[in-house]
C-alpha positions as CSV (number, residue, x, y, z in Angstrom):
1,X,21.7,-26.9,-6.1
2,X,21.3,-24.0,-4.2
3,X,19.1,-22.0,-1.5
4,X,17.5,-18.9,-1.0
5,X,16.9,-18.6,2.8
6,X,14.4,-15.6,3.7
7,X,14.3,-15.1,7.6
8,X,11.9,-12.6,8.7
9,X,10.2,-11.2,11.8
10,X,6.2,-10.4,11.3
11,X,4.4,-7.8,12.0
12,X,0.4,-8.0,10.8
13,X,-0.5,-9.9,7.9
14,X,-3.6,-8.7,5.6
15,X,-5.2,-9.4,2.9
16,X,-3.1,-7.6,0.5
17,X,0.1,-9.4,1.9
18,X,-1.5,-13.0,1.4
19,X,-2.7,-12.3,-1.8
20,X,1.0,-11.4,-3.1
21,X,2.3,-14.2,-1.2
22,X,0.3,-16.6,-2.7
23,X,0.7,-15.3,-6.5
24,X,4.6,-15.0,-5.5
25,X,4.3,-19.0,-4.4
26,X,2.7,-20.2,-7.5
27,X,5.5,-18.4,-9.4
28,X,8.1,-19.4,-7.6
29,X,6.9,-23.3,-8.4
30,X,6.1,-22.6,-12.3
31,X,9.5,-21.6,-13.0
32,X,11.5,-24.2,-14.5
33,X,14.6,-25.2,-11.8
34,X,12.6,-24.5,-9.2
35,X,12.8,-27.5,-6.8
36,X,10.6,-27.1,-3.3
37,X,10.7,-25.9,-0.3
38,X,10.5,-25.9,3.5
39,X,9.0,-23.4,6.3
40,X,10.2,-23.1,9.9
41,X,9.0,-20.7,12.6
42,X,11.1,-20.6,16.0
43,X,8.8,-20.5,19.3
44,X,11.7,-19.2,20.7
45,X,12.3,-16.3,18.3
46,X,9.1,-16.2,16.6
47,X,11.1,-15.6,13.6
48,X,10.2,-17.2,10.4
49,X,12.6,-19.2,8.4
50,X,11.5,-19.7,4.2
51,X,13.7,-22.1,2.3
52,X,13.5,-22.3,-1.3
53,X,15.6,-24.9,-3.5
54,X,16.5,-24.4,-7.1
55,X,18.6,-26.4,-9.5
56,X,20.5,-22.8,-10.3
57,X,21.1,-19.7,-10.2
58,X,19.6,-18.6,-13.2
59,X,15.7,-20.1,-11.7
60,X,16.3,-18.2,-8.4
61,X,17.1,-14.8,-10.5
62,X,13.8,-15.5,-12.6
63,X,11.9,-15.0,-9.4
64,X,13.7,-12.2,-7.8
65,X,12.9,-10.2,-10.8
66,X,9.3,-11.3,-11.4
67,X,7.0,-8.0,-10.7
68,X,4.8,-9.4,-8.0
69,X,7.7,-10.2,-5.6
70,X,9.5,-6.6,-6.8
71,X,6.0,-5.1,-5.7
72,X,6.2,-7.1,-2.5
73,X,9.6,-5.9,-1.9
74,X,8.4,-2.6,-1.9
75,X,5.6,-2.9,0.6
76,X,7.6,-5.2,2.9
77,X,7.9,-3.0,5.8
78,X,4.3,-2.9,5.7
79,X,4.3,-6.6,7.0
80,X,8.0,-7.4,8.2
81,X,9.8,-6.1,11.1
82,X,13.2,-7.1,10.6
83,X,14.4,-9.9,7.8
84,X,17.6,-11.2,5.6
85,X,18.2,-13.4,2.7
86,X,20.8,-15.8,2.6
87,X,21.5,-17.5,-0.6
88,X,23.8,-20.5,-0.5
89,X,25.1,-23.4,-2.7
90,X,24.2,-26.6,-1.2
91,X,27.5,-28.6,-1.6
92,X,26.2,-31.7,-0.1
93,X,22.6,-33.6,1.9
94,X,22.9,-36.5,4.0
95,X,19.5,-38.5,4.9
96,X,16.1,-38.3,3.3
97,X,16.3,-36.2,0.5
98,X,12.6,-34.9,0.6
99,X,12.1,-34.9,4.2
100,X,9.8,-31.8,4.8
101,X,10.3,-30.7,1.3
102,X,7.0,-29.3,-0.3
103,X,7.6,-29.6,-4.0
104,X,6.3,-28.5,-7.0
105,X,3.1,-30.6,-7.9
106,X,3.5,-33.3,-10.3
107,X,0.9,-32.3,-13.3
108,X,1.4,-35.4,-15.8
């Protein structure tokens, strides 16, 4: 398994950034290997924290290069002060396994 962590600090979101987000979502759940994911925001920081799971590499690649998040990419500074991407391999979990997770709906 592995993870794609995106950290980011906000600046305003409109409609135009939700929109994406939410068409960038739905892809990120349709594409086979895709596994679920988790959302933290530090009061602290106020930075965000998006973890997505996939069963590979190969899934995580599929959205990188899908054109709605390569047009988000490109507007990004429009809604993001600062940000990073961490992408991990997940060598072991300990506890509940879906604690927190939001997962892909089940549609049988």
């Amino acid at each position: 398994m592995f993870s794609s962590t995106f950290i980011f600090a906000k600046k305003e979101f409109d409609d135009e950034f939700h929109e994406l987000d939410g068409i960038i979502a739905d892809a990120a759940k349709s594409i086979p290997g895709y596994i679920g994911e988790e959302c933290w925001e530090s009061p602290t920081t106020g930075l965000t924290s998006n973890v997505y799971y996939w069963e590979n590499l190969e899934a995580l690649d599929k959205l990188m290069k899908h054109p709605k998040h390569q047009e988000a990419k490109l507007k990004n500074m429009r809604w993001l002060e600062s940000y990073k991407v961490v992408i991990a391999e997940v060598v072991k979990e300990y506890g509940q396994k879906d604690l927190g997770l939001t997962k892909k709906e089940d549609k049988t």
